[in-house]
N, C-alpha and C positions, 0 to 999 in steps of 0.2 A: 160685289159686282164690279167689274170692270169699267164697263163701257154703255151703250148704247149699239142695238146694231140695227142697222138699215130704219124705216119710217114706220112700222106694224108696231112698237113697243118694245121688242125683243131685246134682250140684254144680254151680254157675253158676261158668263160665269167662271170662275177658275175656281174648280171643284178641289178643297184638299182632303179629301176623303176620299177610298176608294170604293166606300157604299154609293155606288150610283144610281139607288133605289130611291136617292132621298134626290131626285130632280125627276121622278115618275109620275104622269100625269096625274091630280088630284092630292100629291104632297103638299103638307103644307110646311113653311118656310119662316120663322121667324125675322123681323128684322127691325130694324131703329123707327122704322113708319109703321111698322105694325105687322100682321100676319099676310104671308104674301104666298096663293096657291100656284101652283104649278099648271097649266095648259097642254104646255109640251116643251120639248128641250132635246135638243141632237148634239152631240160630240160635232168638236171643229178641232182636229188636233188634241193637246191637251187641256183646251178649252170647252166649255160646252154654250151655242147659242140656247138662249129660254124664252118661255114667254109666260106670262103669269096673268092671271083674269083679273082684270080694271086697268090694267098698264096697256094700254090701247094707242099711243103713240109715242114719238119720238122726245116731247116734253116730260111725260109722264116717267118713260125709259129713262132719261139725263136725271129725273130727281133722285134716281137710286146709286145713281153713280158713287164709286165707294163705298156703298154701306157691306156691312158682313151680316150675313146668314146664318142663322143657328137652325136645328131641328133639335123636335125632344131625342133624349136617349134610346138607342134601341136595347131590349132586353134581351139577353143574349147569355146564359149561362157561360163561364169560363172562357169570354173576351175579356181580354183589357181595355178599358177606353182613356183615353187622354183625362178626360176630366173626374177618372177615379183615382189618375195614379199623381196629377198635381198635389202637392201638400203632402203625399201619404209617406209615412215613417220607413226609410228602405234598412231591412234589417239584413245581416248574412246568415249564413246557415249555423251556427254557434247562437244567432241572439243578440251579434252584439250591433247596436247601432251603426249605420254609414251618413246618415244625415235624414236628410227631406228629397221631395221630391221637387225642383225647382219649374222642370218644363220637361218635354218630348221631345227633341229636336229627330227630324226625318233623317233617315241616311239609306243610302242603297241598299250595305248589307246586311245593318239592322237598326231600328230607329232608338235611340238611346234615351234615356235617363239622363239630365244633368241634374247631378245634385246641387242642393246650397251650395257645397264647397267649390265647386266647380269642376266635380270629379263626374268622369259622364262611364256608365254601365250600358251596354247592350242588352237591349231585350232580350235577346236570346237566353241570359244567363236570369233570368226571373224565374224562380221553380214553387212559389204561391204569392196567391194575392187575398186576403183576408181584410175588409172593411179598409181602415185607412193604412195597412202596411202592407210592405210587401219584401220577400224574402227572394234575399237573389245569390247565387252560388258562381260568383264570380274567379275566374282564373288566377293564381299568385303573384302580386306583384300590379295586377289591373288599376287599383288606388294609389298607389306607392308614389 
């Protein structure tokens, strides 16, 4: 959470997901104080104002400031989610190893893979994801 916004409680959110379903009234919201439900929440740009049940004013608003937000996983056959593809073994189409999976990093035209090495793959070129691997059929020369 960002901020505080106005004297009601409300808090300015900067959503990094594009599941907007998870600030849908009666979501619930993990966070460092504990479970935090949703009320209501409107887009401000690409921010979103919220407000969440027991966060009743502007004090209560200010104690959340900075904390980060989890929800549980959604299940979703044949999505990728960030926190399947950290750690997971990135193989190429032969078998042979590329490394780990370090992080996701966003990008406009496709969000990438940084490996340990600090070799980074496009999503796009992911052609399966099996438990903690995943096989990516990368362009000639892309690692080099």
């Amino acid at each position: 959470m960002i901020k505080p916004h106005g004297l009601r409680g409300d808090v300015v959110v900067d959503l990094v997901t594009d599941r907007t379903e998870r600030l849908a009234s009666g979501s619930r919201l993990q966070s460092p104080a504990g479970t935090l439900v949703v009320e209501r929440a409107s887009p401000q740009g690409r921010r979103w104002i919220v407000a969440f049940a027991g966060v009743g004013d502007r004090d209560a608003a200010e104690s959340l400031r900075g904390a980060v937000l989890s929800a549980a996983p959604l299940d979703e056959p044949g999505t990728l989610w960030v926190h399947e593809l950290v750690g997971a073994e990135v193989v190429d189409t032969a078998g042979e190893s590329l490394g780990s999976v370090e992080a996701v990093e966003a990008n406009p035209a496709s969000d990438l893979l940084v490996l340990a090495d600090g070799g980074l793959v496009p999503l796009r070129f992911v052609v399966a994801h099996e438990g903690r691997r995943v096989t990516v059929d990368p362009p000639p020369g892309l690692l080099d």
